[in-house]
N, C-alpha and C positions, 0 to 999 in steps of 0.2 A: 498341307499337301498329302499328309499321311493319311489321313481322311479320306478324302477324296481317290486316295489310291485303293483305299479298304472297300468304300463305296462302289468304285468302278468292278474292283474283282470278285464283290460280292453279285453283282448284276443287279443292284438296285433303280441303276440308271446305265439310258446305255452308253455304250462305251466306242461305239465307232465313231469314227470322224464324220458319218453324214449325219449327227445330230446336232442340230442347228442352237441348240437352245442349251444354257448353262445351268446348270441340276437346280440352282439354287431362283432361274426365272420360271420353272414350269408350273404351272398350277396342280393345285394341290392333290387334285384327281389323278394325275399323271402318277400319281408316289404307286400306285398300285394298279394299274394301267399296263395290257403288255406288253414288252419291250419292241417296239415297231420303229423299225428306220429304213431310210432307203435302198442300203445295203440287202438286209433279212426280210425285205418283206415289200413293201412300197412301190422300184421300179419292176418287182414282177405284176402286181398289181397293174400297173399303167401299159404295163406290154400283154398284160391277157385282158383288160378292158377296153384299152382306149385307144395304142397306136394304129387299128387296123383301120382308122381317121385320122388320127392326130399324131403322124410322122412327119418328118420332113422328107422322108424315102417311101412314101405312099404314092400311088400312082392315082389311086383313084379314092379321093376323099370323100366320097358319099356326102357332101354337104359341108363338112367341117371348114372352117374357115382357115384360108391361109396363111400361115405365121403363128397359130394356135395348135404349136405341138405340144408333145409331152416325151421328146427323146430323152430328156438331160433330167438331172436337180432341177438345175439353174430353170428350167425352162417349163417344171411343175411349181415351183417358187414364183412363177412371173404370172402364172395363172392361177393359186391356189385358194383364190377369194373365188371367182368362177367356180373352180370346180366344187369349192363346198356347197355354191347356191347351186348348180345345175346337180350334182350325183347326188347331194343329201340333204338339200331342201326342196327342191322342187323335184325331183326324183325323175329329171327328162333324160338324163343320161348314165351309162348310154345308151342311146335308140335302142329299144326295143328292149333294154331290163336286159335283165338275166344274172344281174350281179345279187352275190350269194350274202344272207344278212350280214353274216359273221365277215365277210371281207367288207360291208360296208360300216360296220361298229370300226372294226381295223383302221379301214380309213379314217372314219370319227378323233379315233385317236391321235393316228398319226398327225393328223393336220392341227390338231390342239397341244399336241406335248410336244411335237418334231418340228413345227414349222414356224409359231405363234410367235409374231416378233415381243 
């Protein structure tokens, strides 16, 4: 436990409750990887990307499909296989680009050390 406490107040891993993943499941990349959760970095992410479609309080979704939000955790967690194929392998989202490399390495991350059952 002592460990673990040294661990967490050193910032080698992070330390908020929105990290899904136990220090000792992340892959090995993650050891040095930066510290990206949905607290620090993640749901701003998803609200300068992706809610001006994928709200549930969007009026007008340009195409997005209905039920295919990104308000919550819970509810980038239920899509987070999606979004890795559509923002960072096929590179269609979202429409029209404009997403900055370095916020999409970020993501990379996040979705590999933060999310990764």
């Amino acid at each position: 436990m002592t460990v673990l406490l040294l661990m967490l107040a050193c910032g080698e891993h992070p330390s908020t409750q929105d990290s899904l993943l136990e220090a000792d499941t992340r892959p090995e990349s993650c050891d040095s990887a930066p510290p990206v959760t949905w607290a620090n970095w993640a749901d701003g992410f998803f609200s300068s990307y992706c809610r001006a479609c994928h709200s549930s309080g969007t009026a007008e979704r340009y195409g997005a499909p209905e039920g295919v939000d990104f308000d919550t955790l819970a509810d980038v967690i239920q899509w987070r296989e999606r979004i890795q194929v559509r923002t960072l392998e096929a590179e269609d989202m979202p429409v029209g680009g404009g997403v900055y490399d370095e916020d999409l390495e970020l993501l990379q991350v996040w979705l590999e050390c933060e999310l990764v059952d």
